[in-house]
Residue frames relative to the residue before (quaternion, step in Angstrom):
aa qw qx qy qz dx dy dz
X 1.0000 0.0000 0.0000 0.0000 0.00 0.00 0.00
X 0.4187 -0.6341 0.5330 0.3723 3.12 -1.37 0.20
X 0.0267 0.7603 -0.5731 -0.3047 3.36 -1.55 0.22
X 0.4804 -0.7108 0.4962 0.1334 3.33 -1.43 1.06
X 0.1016 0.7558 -0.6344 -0.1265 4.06 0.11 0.15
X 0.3314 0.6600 -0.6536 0.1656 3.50 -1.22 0.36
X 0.6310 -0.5662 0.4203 0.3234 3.34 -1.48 1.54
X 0.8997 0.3223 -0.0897 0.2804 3.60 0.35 -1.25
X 0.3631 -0.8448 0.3013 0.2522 3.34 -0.36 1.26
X 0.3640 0.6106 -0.5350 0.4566 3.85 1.42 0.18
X 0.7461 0.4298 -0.2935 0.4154 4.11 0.35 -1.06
X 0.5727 0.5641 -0.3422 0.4865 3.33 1.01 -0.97
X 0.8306 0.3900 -0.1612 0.3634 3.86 0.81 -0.53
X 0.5806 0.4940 -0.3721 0.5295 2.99 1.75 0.19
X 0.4860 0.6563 -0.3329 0.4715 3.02 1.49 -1.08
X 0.6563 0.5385 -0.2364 0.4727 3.90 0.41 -1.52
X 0.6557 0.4484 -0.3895 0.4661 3.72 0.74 -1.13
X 0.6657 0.6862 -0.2526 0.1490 3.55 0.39 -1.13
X 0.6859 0.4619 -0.0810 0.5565 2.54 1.68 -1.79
X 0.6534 0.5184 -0.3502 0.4263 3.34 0.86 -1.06
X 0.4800 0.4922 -0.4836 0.5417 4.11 1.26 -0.06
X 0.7811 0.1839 -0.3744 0.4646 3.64 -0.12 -0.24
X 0.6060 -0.6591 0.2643 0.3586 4.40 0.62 0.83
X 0.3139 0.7153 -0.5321 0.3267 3.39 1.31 0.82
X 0.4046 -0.6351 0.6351 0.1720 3.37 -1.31 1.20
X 0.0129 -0.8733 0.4737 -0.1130 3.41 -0.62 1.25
X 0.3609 -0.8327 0.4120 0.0816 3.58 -0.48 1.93
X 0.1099 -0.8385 0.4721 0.2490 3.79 -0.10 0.17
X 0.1294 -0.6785 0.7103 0.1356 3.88 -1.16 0.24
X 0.2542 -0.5930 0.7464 0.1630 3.47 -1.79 0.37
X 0.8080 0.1687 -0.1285 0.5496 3.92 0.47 -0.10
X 0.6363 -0.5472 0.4276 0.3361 3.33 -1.66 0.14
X 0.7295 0.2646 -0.3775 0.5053 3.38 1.80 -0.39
X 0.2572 0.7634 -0.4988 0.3200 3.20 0.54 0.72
X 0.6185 0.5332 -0.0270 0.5766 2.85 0.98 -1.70
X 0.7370 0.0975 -0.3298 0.5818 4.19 -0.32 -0.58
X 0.5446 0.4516 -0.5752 0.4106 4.22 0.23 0.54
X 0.3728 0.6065 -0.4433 0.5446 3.91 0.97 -0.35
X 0.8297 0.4440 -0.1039 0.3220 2.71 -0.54 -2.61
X 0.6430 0.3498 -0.4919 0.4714 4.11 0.42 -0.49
X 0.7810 0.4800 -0.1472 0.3714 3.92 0.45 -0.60
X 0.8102 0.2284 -0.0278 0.5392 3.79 1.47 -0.55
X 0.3808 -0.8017 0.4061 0.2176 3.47 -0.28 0.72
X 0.0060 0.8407 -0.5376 -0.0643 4.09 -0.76 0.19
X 0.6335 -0.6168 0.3796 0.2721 2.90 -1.34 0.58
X 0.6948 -0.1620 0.2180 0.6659 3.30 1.35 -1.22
X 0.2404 -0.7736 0.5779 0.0993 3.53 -1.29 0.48
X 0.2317 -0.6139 0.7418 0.1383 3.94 -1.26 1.26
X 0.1705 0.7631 -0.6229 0.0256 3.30 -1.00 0.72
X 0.2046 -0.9169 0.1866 0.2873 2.93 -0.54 0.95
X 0.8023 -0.2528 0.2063 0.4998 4.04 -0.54 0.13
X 0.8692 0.0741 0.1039 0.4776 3.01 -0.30 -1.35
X 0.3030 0.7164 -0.6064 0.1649 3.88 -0.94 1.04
X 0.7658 -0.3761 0.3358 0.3991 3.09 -1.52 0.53
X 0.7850 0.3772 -0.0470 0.4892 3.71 -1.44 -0.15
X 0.7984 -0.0908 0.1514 0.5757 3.63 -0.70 -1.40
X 0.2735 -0.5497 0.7409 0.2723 3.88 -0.84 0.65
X 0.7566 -0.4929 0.3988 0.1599 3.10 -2.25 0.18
X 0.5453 0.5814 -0.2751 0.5375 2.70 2.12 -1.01
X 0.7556 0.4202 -0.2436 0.4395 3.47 0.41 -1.51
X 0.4552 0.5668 -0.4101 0.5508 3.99 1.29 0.47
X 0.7205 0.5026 -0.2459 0.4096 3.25 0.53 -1.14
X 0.5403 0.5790 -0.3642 0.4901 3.65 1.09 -0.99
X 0.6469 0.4760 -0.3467 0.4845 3.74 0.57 -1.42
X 0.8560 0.2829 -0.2900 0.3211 3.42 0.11 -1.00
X 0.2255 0.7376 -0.4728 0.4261 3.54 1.14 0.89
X 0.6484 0.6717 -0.2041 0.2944 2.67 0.54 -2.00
X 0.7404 0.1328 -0.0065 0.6589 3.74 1.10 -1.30
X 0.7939 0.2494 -0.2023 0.5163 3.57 0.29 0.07
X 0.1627 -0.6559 0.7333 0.0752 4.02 -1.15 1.05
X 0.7380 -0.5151 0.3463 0.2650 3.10 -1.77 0.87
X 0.7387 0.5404 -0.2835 0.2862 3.23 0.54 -0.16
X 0.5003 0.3867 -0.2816 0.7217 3.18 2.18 -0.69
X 0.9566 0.0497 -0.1567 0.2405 3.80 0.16 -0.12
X 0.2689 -0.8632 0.3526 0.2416 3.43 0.75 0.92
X 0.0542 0.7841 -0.6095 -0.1036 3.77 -1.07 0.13
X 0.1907 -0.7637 0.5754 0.2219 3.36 -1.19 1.02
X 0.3881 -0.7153 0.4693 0.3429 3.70 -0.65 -0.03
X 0.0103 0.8348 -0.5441 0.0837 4.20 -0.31 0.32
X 0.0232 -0.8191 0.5542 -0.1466 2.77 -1.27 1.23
X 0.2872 -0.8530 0.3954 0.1833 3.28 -0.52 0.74
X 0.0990 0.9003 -0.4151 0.0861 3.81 1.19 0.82
């Protein structure tokens, strides 16, 4: 699956429509710890996350999920809705 993290739940649902048109099973987060509580317990294919959120930024998510995962076993794009 895919997982999507983003603060706001209007992106999180276009984003979800989009993917789910091309048959992509798609996980949502509201937060950055949302997301690594998922991520210690559920594999993905790849993660959209976006930039800037409350609390944890995308970036300072992304560091954590280094920590257990290298780019190559888990991609991440970054996304934003400016």
């Amino acid at each position: 699956p895919v997982l999507l993290v983003d603060d706001n739940p209007i992106n999180l649902r276009v984003l979800r429509g989009a993917l789910a048109s091309f048959g992509r099973k798609v996980i949502d987060a509201l937060s950055g710890r949302q997301a690594l509580e998922f991520l210690a317990s559920n594999p993905v294919s790849i993660i959209l996350i976006d930039f800037m959120m409350p609390g944890m930024s995308g970036v300072e998510c992304v560091r954590h999920i280094r920590k257990t995962f290298d780019r190559a076993e888990l991609p991440v794009l970054f996304i934003t809705a400016a």
